[in-house]
N, C-alpha and C positions, 0 to 999 in steps of 0.2 A: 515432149517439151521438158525440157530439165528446168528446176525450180532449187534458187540457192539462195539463200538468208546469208548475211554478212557479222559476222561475229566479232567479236572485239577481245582481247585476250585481258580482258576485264571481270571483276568478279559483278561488275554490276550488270553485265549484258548475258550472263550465263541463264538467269531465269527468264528475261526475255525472249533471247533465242529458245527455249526450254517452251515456253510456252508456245511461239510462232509454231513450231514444227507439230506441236499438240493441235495445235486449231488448225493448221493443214491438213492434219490425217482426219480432222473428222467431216471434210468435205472431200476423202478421196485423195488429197495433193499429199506427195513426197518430198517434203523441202530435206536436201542437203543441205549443211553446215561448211561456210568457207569462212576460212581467218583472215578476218581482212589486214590491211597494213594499218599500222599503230603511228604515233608521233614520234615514237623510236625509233624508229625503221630509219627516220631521217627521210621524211618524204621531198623536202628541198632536194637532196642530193639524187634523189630518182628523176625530179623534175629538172634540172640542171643535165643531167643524165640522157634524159631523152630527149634535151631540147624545147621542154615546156615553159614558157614563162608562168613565172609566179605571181606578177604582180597585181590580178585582181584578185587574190588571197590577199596579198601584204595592205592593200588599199582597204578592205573589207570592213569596217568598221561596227559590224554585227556578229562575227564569228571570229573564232580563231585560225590564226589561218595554218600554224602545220595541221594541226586537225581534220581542219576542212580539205588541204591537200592530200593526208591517208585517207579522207573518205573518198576521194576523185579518183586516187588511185586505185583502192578497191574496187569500185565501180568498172574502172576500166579496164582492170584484169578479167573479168568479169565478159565487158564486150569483145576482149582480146580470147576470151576462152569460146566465146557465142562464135567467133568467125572461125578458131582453129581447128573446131570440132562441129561445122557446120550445122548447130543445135539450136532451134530458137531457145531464148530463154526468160525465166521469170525472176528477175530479182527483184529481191527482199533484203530491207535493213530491220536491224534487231527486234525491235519494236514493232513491227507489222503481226497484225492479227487478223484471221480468216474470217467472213461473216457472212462468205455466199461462196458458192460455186464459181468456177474462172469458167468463163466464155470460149467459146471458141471464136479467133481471131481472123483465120482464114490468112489473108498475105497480107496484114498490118506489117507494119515498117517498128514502131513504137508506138505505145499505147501507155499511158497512164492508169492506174485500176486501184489506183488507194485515195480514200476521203481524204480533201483537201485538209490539212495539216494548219494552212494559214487563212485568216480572214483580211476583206474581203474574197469569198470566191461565187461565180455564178454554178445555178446549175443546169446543168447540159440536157437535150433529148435523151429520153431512154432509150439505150442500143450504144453502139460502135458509133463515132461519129468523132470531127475534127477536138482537138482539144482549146475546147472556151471555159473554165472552168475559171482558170488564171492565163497569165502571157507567157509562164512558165510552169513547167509541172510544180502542181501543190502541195508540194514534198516528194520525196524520190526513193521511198518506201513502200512501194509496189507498182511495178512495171514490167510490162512486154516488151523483151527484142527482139528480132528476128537476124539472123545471120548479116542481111544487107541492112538492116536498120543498124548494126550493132560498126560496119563499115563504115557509115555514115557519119556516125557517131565520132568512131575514132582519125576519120579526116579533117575533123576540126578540131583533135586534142591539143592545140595550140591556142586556142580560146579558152579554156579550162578556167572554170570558175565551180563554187559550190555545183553539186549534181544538180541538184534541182533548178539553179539558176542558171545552168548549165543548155540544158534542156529546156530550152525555147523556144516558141514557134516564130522568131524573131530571125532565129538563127537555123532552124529545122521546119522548115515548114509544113512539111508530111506526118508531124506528131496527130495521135488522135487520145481520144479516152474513151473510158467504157461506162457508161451509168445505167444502173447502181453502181458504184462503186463498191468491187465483191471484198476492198480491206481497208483499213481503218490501223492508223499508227496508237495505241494505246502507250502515253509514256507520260512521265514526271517529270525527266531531267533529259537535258541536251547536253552530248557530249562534244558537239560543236560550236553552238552558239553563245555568244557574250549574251549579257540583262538585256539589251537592247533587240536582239533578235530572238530569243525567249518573250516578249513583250507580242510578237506577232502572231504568237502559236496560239491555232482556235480554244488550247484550255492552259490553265496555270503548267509551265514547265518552266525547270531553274535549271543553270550552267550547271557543269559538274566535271573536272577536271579526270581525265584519263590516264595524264601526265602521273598520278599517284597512284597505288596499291590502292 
């Protein structure tokens, strides 16, 4: 299973990732480091590009929305790499931090595996089992995909919305999760979200512009 953290070419996400890949190795796990796409990158025009509509970014009223579209796109390079190299995989956003051993999955589709990020959430049977947590993954800062999970995924890239709202069982209904939950997003600031979606997040976290040095 390859395991890849999403990086931001920001000086604020360099000790986050720094630290992710430390708490990986002391459970055994080898996260690589991918660059993800920026708001420079001009992620409208990738999504124009491939034919994605944008408009539940533009409508969003929690987040920002080029932001939020480099984050969907990193993610989906990500599922675009899980199918081309027939690899299942574990992606990780900056933030994620290690606090148990990852499970073995067996022929999960996608799996959830990082403490809910937002409240309200329930908590699930211990083991493998469907995702009831939230109606959407509870953040999208540690997860399993599997090659045909990762297909799946990319056959609704015309729905594209934030990853984690993204990721539905509304919309996915073979999503599951894993409890314990083996990681936990440790962070201060959102590089995506406005006050109002910072206002959701289970502990104090403030916006924080990427758009700057």
């Amino acid at each position: 299973m390859r395991v890849q953290v999403i990086a931001i070419d920001h000086p604020v996400s360099t000790p986050l990732v720094d630290r992710c890949v430390e708490s990986g190795a002391r459970f055994g796990v080898e996260v690589a480091v991918y660059q993800g796409v920026m708001p420079h990158d001009n992620p409208r025009h990738i999504f124009q590009k491939n034919g994605i509509p944008t408009d539940r970014f533009v409508r969003n009223t929690m987040a920002k929305p080029d932001h939020c579209m480099a984050c969907f796109l990193s993610h989906r390079t990500l599922w675009q790499r899980c199918v081309r190299d027939d690899e299942p995989t574990l992606i990780l956003e900056h933030d994620a931090v290690f606090t148990a051993e990852i499970p073995q999955l067996g022929d999960a589709l996608v799996v959830n595996l990082g403490h809910p990020s937002y409240v309200p959430f329930t908590t699930p049977p211990t083991g493998l089992g469907p995702l009831v947590s939230r109606p959407a993954f509870p953040g999208a800062h540690a997860y399993f995909v599997s090659p045909l999970g990762a297909r799946k995924l990319l056959a609704k890239e015309r729905q594209a919305k934030n990853p984690d709202m993204f990721l539905s069982v509304e919309r996915f209904p073979f999503l599951q999760e894993y409890y314990p939950w083996p990681v936990v997003a440790e962070d201060s600031v959102s590089t995506t979200q406005l006050e109002r979606g910072c206002q959701a997040r289970m502990h104090k976290v403030v916006p924080f512009d990427i758009s700057k040095p």
